[in-house]
KELUM-833654 format. One record per residue (C-alpha): residue number from 1; z, y, x; residue in one letter. Coordinates in Angstrom, 2 decimals, decimal comma. Each point is the difference from the previous one (the first is absolute). Example, Ala and Ser with C-alpha at 12.3 -4.5 7.8 and 13.67 -1.06 7.14 Angstrom:
BEGIN
num  pz  py  px  residuo
1  7,80  -4,50  12,30  A
2  -0,66  3,44  1,37  S
END
This chain:
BEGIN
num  pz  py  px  residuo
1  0,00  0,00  0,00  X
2  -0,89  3,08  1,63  X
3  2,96  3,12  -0,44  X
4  -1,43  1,82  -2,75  X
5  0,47  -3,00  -2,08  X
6  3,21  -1,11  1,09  X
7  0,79  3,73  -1,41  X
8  -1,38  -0,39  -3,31  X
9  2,16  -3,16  0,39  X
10  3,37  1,58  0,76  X
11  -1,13  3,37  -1,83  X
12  0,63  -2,48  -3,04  X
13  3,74  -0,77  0,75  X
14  0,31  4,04  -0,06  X
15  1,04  0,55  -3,48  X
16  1,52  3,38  -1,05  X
17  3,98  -0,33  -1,36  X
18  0,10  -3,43  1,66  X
19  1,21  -0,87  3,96  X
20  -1,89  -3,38  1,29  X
21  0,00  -0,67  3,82  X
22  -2,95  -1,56  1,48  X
23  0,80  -2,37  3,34  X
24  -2,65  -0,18  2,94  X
25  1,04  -3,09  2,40  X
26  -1,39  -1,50  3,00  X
27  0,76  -1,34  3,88  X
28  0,32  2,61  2,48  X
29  -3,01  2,02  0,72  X
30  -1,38  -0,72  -2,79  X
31  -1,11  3,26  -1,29  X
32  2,85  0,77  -3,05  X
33  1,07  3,20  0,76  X
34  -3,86  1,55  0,21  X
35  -0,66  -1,93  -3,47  X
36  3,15  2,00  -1,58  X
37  -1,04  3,16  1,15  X
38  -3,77  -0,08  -0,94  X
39  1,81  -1,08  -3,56  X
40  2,10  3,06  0,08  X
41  -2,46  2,25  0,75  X
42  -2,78  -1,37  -2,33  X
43  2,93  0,26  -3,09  X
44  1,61  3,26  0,87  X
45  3,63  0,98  0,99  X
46  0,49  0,17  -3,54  X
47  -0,92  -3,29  -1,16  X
48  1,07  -1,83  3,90  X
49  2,37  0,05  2,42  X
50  -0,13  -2,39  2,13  X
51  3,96  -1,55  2,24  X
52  -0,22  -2,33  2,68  X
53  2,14  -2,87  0,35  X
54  0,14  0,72  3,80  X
55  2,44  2,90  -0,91  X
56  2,68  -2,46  -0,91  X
57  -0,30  -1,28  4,62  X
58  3,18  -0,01  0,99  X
59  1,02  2,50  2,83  X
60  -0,66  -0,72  3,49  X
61  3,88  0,71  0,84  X
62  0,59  -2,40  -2,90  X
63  -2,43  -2,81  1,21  X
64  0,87  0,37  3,44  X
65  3,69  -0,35  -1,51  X
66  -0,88  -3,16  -1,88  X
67  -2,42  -1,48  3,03  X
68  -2,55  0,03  -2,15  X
69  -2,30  3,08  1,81  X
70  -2,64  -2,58  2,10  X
71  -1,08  -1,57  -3,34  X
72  0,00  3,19  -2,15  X
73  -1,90  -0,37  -3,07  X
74  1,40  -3,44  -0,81  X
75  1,46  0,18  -3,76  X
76  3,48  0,13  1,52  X
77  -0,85  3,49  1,75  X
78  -0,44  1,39  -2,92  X
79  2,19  1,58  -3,11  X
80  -1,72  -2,38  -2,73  X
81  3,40  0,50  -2,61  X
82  -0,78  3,95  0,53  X
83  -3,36  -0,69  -0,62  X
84  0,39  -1,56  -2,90  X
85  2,43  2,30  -1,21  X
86  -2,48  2,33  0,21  X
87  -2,44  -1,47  -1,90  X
88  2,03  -0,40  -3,03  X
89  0,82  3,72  0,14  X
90  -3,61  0,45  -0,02  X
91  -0,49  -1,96  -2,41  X
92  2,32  2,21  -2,37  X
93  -1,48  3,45  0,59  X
94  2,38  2,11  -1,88  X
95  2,35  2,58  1,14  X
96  -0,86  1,90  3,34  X
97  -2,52  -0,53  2,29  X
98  0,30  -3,13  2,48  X
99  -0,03  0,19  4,13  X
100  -1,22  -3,16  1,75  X
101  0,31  -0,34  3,74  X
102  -3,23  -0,03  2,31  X
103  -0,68  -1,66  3,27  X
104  -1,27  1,87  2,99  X
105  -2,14  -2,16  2,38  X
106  -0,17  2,68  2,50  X
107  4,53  0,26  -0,04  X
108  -0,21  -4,17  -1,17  X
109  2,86  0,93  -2,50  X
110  0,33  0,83  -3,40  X
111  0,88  3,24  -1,28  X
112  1,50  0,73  -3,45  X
113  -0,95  1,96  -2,69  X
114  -3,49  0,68  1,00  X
115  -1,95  -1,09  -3,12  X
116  0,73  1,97  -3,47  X
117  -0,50  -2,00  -3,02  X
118  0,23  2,29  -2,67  X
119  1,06  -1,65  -3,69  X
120  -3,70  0,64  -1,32  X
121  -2,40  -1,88  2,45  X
122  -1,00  -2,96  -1,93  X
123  -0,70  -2,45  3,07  X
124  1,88  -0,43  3,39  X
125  -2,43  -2,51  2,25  X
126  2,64  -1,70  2,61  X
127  -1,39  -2,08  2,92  X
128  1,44  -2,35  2,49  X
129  -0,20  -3,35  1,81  X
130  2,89  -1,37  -2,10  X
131  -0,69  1,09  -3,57  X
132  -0,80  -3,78  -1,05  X
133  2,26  -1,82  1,97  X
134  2,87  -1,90  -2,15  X
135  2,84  -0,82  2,18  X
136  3,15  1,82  0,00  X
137  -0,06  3,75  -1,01  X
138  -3,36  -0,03  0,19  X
139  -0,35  -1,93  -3,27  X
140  0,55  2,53  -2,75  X
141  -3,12  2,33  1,40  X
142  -2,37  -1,88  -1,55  X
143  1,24  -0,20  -3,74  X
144  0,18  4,12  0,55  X
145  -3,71  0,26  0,70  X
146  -2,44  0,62  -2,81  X
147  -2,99  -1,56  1,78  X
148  0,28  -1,17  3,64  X
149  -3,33  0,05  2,34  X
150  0,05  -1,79  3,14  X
151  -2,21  1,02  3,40  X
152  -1,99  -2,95  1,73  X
153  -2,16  1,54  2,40  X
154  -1,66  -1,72  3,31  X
155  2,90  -1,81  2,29  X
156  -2,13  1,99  3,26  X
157  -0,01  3,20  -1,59  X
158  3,16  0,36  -1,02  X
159  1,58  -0,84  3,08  X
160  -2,62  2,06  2,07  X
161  1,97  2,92  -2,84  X
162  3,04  -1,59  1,03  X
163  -0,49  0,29  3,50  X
164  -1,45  3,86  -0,47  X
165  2,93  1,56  -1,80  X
166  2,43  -1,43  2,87  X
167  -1,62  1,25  2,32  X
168  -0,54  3,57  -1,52  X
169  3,35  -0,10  -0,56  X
170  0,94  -0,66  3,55  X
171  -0,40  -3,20  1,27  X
172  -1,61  -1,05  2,99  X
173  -3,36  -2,52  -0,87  X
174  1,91  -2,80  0,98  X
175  3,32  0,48  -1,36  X
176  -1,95  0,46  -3,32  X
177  -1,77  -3,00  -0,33  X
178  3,42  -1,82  1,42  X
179  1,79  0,99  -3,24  X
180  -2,63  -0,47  -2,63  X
181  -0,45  -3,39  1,32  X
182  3,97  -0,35  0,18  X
183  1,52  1,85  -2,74  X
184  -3,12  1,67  -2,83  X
185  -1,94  -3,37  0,00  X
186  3,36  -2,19  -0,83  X
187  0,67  2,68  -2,71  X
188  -3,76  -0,35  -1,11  X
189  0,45  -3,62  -0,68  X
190  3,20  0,55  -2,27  X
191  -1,57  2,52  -1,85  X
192  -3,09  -2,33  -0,61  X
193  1,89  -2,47  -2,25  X
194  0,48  2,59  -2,44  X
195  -3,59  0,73  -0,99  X
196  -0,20  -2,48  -3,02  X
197  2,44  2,40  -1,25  X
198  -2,24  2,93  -0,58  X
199  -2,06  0,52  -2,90  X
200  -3,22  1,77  2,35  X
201  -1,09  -1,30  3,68  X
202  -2,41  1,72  1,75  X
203  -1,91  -0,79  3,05  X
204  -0,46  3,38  1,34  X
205  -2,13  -1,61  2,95  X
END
């Protein structure tokens, strides 16, 4: 499906008076966040707004706390009851505008209250790695997404994106391809046995 379609698509779940939330899943590099802001922008800030799951990372002070920082972006090194928390607030969009947290990839941390959600914006698109996976606190997202999509592009090309945004964001060449091998391609697999759950894959090549 090429974007404009997947907009006509989502446009749908945008109903005036009513909140639905839209979930874009998918491995690592696969291409989620550039879906859910083509999605926004094709809608409108006042039909869209789109919060990342990445928001909900855990601190580096935290993971390096919990010995968790040389696999960050496992589901443990993240927030997932926040998240979910989140969601159902979303999900009830009365009273006051919401805040969700962001993630910086050029700080690698999340920082609060950067996305406003005001009460009227009929669809908030969310995307992640974990949005379909049913263990622990992971497993209420699901039943709090309207319609779930999940990202299946090429294996090569999304590591080659992989590999790219590491190194932009300050790894050497080496180091990069070291820990999507290690750490992105072991979270990759987990994420992968949660595609039956979504109701739209796409091969986006």
């Amino acid at each position: 499906m090429r974007t404009t379609e997947l907009a006509v698509r989502a446009g749908a779940l945008a109903t005036p008076g009513e909140r639905r939330v839209l979930g874009i899943a998918g491995p690592p590099g696969a291409g989620k966040s550039t879906l859910a802001a083509r999605l926004a922008d094709a809608l409108g800030p006042d039909r869209a707004v789109v919060v990342p799951m990445d928001g909900f990372h855990l601190a580096r002070a935290e993971l390096d706390r919990l010995g968790r920082a040389d696999r960050k972006g496992a589901p443990d090194t993240f927030d997932a009851a926040g998240y979910v928390a989140l969601l159902r607030r979303l999900r009830a969009p009365h009273g006051p505008t919401v805040y969700a947290p962001a993630f910086d990839r050029s700080l690698e941390e999340p920082i609060a209250g950067s996305i406003a959600v005001p009460p009227d914006v009929p669809l908030v698109i969310t995307e992640g790695n974990y949005l379909l996976h049913d263990a622990g606190e992971w497993a209420p997202v699901r039943p709090l997404l309207d319609e779930a999509w999940y990202l299946a592009p090429a294996e090569d090309l999304r590591r080659d994106r992989l590999i790219d945004r590491h190194v932009r964001h300050g790894k050497d060449p080496a180091s990069a391809r070291a820990w999507v091998a290690r750490s992105d391609e072991a979270n990759a697999r987990l994420v992968a046995r949660g595609r039956h759950r979504a109701d739209l894959v796409l091969d986006t090549g």
